[in-house]
C-alpha positions in Angstrom: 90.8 30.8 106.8 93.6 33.5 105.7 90.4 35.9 105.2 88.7 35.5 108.2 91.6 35.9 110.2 92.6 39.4 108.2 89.1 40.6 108.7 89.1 39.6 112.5 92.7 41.9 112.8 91.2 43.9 111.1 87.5 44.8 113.3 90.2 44.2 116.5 92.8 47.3 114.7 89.4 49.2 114.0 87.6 49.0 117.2 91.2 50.4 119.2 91.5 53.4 116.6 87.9 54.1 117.7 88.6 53.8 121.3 91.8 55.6 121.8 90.2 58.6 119.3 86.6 58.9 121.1 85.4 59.3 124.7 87.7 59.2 127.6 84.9 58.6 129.7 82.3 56.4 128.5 79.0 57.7 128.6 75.7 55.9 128.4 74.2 58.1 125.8 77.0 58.1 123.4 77.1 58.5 119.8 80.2 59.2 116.8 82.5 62.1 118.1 82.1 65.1 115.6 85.0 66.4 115.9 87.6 69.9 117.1 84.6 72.5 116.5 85.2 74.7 119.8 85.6 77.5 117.7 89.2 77.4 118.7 91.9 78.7 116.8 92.7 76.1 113.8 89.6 75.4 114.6 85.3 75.4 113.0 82.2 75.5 115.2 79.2 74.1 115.2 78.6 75.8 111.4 81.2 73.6 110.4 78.4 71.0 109.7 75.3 72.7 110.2 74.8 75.8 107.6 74.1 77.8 110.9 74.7 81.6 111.1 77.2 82.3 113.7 76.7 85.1 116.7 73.8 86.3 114.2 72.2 87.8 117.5 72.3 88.2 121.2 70.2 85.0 123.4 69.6 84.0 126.3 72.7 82.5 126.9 75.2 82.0 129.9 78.6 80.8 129.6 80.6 81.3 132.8 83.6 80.1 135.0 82.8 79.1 138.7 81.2 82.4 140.4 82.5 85.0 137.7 86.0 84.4 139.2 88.9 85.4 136.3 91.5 83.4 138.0 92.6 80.0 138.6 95.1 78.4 141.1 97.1 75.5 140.2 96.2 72.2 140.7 92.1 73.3 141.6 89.1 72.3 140.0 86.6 74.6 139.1 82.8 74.7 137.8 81.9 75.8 134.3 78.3 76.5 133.4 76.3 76.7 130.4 73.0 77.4 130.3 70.9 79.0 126.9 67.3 79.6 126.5 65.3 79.7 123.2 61.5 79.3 123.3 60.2 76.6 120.5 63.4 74.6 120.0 64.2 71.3 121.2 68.0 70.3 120.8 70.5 72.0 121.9 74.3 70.8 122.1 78.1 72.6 122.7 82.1 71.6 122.7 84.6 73.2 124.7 88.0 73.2 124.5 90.4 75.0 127.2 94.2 75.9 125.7 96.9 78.1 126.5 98.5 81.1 125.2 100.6 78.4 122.5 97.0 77.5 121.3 97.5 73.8 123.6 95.4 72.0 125.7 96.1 72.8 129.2 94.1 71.2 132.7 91.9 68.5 132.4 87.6 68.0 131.6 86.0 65.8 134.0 81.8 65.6 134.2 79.5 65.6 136.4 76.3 64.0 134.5 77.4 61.4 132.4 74.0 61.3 130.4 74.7 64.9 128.9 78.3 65.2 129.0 80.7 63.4 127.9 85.0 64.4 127.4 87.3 63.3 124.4 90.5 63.7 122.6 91.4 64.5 118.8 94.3 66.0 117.5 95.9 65.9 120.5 93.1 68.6 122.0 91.1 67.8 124.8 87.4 68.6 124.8 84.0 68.1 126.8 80.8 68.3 124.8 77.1 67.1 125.0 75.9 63.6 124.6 72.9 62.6 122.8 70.7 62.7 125.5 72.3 65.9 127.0 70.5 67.3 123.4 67.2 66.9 124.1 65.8 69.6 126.1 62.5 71.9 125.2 63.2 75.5 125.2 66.3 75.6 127.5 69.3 73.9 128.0 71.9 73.4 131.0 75.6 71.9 131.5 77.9 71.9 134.2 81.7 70.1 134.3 85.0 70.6 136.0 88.2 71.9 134.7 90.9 71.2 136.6 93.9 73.4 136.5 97.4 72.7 135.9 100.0 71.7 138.3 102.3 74.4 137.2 101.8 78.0 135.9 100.2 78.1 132.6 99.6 82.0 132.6 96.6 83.0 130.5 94.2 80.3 129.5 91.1 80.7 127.2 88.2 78.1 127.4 86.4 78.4 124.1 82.9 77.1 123.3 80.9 76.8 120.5 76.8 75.9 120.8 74.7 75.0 118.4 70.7 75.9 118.7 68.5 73.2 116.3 65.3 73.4 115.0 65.3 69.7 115.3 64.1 69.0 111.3 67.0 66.5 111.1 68.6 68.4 108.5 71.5 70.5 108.7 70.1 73.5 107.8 67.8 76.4 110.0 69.7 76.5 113.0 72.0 79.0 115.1 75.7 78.8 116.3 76.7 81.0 119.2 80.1 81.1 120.2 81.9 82.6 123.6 86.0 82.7 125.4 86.2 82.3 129.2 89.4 84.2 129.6 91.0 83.1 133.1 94.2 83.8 134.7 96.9 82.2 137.2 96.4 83.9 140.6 100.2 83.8 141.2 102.4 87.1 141.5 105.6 87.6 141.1 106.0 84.0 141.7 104.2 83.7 144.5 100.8 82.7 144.9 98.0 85.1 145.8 96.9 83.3 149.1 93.9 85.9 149.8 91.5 85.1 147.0 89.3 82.6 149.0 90.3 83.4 152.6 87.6 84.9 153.4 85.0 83.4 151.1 81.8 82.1 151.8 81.9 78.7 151.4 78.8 77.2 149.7 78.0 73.4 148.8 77.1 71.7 146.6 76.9 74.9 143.8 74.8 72.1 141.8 72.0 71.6 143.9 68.3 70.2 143.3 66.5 71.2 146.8 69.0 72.4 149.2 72.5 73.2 149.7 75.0 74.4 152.7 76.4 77.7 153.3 79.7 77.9 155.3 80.1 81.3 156.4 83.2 83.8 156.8 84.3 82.9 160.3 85.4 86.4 161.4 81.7 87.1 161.1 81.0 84.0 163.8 78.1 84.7 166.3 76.9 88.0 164.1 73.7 87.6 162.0 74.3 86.7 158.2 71.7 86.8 155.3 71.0 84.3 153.3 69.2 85.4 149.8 68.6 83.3 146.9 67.9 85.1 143.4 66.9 84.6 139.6 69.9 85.6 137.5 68.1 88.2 135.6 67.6 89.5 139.8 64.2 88.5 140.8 64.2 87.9 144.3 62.9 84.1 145.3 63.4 83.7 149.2 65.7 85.0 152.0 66.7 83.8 155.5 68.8 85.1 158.6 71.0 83.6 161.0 73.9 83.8 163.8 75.0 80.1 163.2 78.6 79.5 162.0 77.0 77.2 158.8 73.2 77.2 157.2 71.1 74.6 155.2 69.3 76.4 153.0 65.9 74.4 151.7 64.1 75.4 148.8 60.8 75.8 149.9 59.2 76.5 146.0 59.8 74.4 142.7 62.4 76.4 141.0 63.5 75.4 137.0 66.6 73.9 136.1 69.2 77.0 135.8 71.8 79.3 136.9 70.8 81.5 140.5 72.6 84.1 142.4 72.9 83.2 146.6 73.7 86.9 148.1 75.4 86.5 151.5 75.0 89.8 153.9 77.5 90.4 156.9 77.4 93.1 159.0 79.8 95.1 156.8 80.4 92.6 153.6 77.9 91.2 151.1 79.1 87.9 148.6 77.7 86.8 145.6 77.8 83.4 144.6 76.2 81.6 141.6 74.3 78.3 142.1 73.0 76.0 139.4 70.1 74.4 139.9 69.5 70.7 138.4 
């Protein structure tokens, strides 16, 4: 009786260990954490465990905070995309972790797909990585989450990412680690925050979009007729429309692949660029 009650504490001791150390969001493709390999200071990357080269050349790869914007405003969630592309491979997977200029986690992860993202905590650092099933993927591979900002002025952050690229062998040997920094900055100036950056931006919704999405336009340019251009990122031009409306529903009228897309908005004397990712 004495051992079966010890083992019983035991398994209840073990399984909250595991649960307060893994996922804060539980995801149904979910597997054993593998650990702070961001490629952070302190910390490894994905070479940590696989005998993978690191940087060894330069890919297809995209790693880039909502719209190329450098600068954050407290308390405001923002998109972060991945997106790499390696003919003949079939598992792909990253970690990200987002600190300050004292080398601490700063804003929070949250996800958007819960099959091939999933956040967690270790060492008292926050992360967001893939999942499992977020792995799987021939020839090219996509993420997007949020990171939410801070509530109070943080100064410089860096969001650091390390990828791994797998020839799928199941060995841990023969693949690729790439590694990137997402260097962003508070808007606020001398104390005061910069209340120009978006108030004149083109408003555009949802930025993760599978056939459509809306484009709110800059309302000084009411009633005057606006271009609405969608693009490849490497600038191949797929379809463009016009119109004097105050807001546009832009449909995709061809089957476009899973990736990252530039929307180019033309006003009579202004033109905005805006990067969509299409699931």
């Amino acid at each position: 009786m004495k051992n079966k009650l010890s083992i019983t504490i035991f398994s209840i001791i073990s399984m909250l260990i595991l649960i307060s150390a893994t996922n804060n969001v539980q995801s149904p493709c979910d597997s054993p954490i593998v650990g702070d390999h961001s490629g952070a200071p302190g910390e490894t990357t994905c070479s940590g465990c696989h005998s993978a080269p690191v940087n060894p050349n330069v890919p297809d790869l995209h790693f880039e905070f909502e719209n190329g914007s450098t600068q954050y405003q407290l308390d405001s969630s923002y998109l972060v995309h991945i997106r790499i592309k390696r003919a003949g491979h079939s598992k792909f997977g990253f970690v990200c972790s987002a600190l300050d200029t004292t080398n601490t986690s700063v804003g929070t992860f949250s996800l958007i797909n819960v099959s091939n993202t999933r956040t967690y905590t270790l060492g008292g650092r926050r992360y967001v990585s893939h999942t499992p099933c977020g792995a799987d993927s021939q020839d090219s591979a996509t993420w997007t989450y949020k990171w939410k900002a801070p509530s109070i002025n943080k100064g410089k952050v860096k969001i650091y990412m390390s990828m791994l690229v797998a020839n799928h062998d199941e060995a841990l040997t023969g693949d690729t680690t790439y590694t990137r920094v997402l260097q962003i900055n508070n808007s606020t100036i001398s104390g005061i925050e910069n209340q120009t950056l978006n108030t004149y931006q083109t408003k555009v919704f949802p930025t993760v979009f599978l056939n459509s999405y809306t484009v709110e336009f800059n309302p000084i340019f009411n009633n005057q007729i606006k271009a609405v251009s969608l693009y490849e990122i490497n600038g191949k031009f797929i379809q463009k429309n016009s119109t004097k409306e105050s807001s546009y529903k832009q449909e995709i009228v061809k089957a476009l692949d899973a990736g990252i897309y530039l929307l180019r908005i033309e006003y009579p004397n202004r033109i905005e660029n805006i990067k969509l990712i299409k699931q």
